[in-house]
N, C-alpha and C positions, 0 to 999 in steps of 0.2 A: 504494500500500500504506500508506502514512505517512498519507492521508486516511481509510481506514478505520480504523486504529488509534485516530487522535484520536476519530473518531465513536465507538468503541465505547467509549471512557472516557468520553466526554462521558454516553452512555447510564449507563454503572455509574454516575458518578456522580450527572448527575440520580434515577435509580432509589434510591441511596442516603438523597438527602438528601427523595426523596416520603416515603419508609419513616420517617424522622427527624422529621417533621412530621407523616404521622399518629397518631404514637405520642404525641406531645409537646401537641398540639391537642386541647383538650376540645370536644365537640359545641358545634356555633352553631345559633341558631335561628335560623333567615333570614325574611324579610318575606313576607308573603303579598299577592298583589294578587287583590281580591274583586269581581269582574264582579257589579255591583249588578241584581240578580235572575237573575243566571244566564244561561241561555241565551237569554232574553227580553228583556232589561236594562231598563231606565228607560223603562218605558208602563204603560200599563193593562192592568187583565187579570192583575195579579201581586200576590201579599201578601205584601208584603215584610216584614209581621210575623215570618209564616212560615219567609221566605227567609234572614231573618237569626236563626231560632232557632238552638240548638245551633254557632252559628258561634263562633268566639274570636276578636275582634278585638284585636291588642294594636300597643302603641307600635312601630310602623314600617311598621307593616303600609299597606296603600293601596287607596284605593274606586274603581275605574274604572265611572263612569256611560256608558252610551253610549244616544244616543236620537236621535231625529227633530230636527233641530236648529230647524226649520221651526215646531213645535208644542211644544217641551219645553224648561224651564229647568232647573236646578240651584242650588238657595237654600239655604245653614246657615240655621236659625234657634233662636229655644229656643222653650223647652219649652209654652210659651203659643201660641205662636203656631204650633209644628208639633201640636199638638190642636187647634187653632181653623182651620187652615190659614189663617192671613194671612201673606201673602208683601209687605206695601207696605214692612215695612223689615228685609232679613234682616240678618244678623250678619253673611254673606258671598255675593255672589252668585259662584256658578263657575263660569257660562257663557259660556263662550268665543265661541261662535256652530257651534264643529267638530263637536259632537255626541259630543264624547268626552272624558271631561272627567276628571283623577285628582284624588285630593283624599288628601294624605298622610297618614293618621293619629300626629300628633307630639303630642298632651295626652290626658290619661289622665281622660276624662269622658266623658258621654252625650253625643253629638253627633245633631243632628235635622235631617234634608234634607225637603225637599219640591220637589213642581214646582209654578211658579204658575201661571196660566192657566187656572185654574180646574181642573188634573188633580190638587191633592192633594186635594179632595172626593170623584173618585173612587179616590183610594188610594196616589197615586201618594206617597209618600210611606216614612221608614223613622231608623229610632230606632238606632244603634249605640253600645253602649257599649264602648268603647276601655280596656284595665286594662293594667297592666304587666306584658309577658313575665315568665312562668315561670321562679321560678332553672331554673340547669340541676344535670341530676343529681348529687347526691355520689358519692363512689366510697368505699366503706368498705376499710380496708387487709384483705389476705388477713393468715389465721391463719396460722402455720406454725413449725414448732419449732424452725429455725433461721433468722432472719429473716436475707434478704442478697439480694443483685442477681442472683442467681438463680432467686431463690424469684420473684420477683414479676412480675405478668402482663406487663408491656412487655418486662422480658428473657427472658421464652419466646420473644416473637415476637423480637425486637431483635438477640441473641446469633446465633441460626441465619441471621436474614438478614446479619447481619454477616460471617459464616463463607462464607456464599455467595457474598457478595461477593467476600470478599477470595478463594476458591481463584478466583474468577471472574478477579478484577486478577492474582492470580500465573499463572494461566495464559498470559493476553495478553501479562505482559510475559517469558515463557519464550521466546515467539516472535522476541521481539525478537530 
């Protein structure tokens, strides 16, 4: 009996203190990892012009190339040489040999890959420009003609789960 007891406080409490943290935590924007062409990834046959329109790449985010390790490289280079496709001296090669290759996005610039081998002639190739996450949203204060820890959105939810709680803890410990 003494084991369920404890566990059920253990519950209230954890419960309480999730409730405290989401109320308290402003939205995070978390990192997105971008399968370079999609369902097809890093070959020919894909315009990764395209595949990277409308995308938002931002600082954290991360390119997972995955290709034929056999026939395909993965080269940074700039901007001359990803329009000219010369691959003899990239900025960075990121070929592992595994066929799967991430590449973090940490600087906030146009970054240019290509394959060498003769695949970014035909296409194999793609331009991201990497910008700095989005602030996150404001929250404007609520109006209200008596301003107090009542009126305001956290203590709607906050007060009643707090109330829950606790007839929840006074009931357990009646039992005792």
């Amino acid at each position: 009996m003494a084991g369920l007891r404890r566990g059920i406080r253990w519950w209230a409490a954890a419960a309480v203190l999730t409730c405290v943290v989401m109320l308290i935590m402003p939205p995070e924007v978390s990192a997105v990892r971008y399968i370079v062409g999609g369902n097809m990834g890093w070959t020919t046959n894909v315009n990764y012009t395209v595949w990277a329109q409308g995308k938002q790449f931002y600082l954290g985010d991360w390119l997972f190339f995955v290709y034929d390790r056999n026939q395909m490289n993965v080269l940074e280079v700039n901007s001359t040489d990803y329009d000219n496709c010369i691959s003899d001296h990239p900025l960075h090669d990121w070929t592992t040999g595994a066929g799967r290759e991430v590449v973090p996005l940490n600087v906030t610039k146009t970054r240019y890959f290509i394959s060498g081998k003769g695949f970014c002639f035909g296409g194999v190739k793609v331009a991201i420009h990497v910008e700095k996450p989005p602030p996150p949203p404001t929250y404007s204060p609520q109006k209200s003609v008596s301003p107090g820890l009542l009126n305001s959105f956290r203590a709607q939810i906050f007060v009643p789960v707090l109330f829950a709680v606790a007839a929840a803890w006074d009931s357990f410990l009646l039992r005792l």
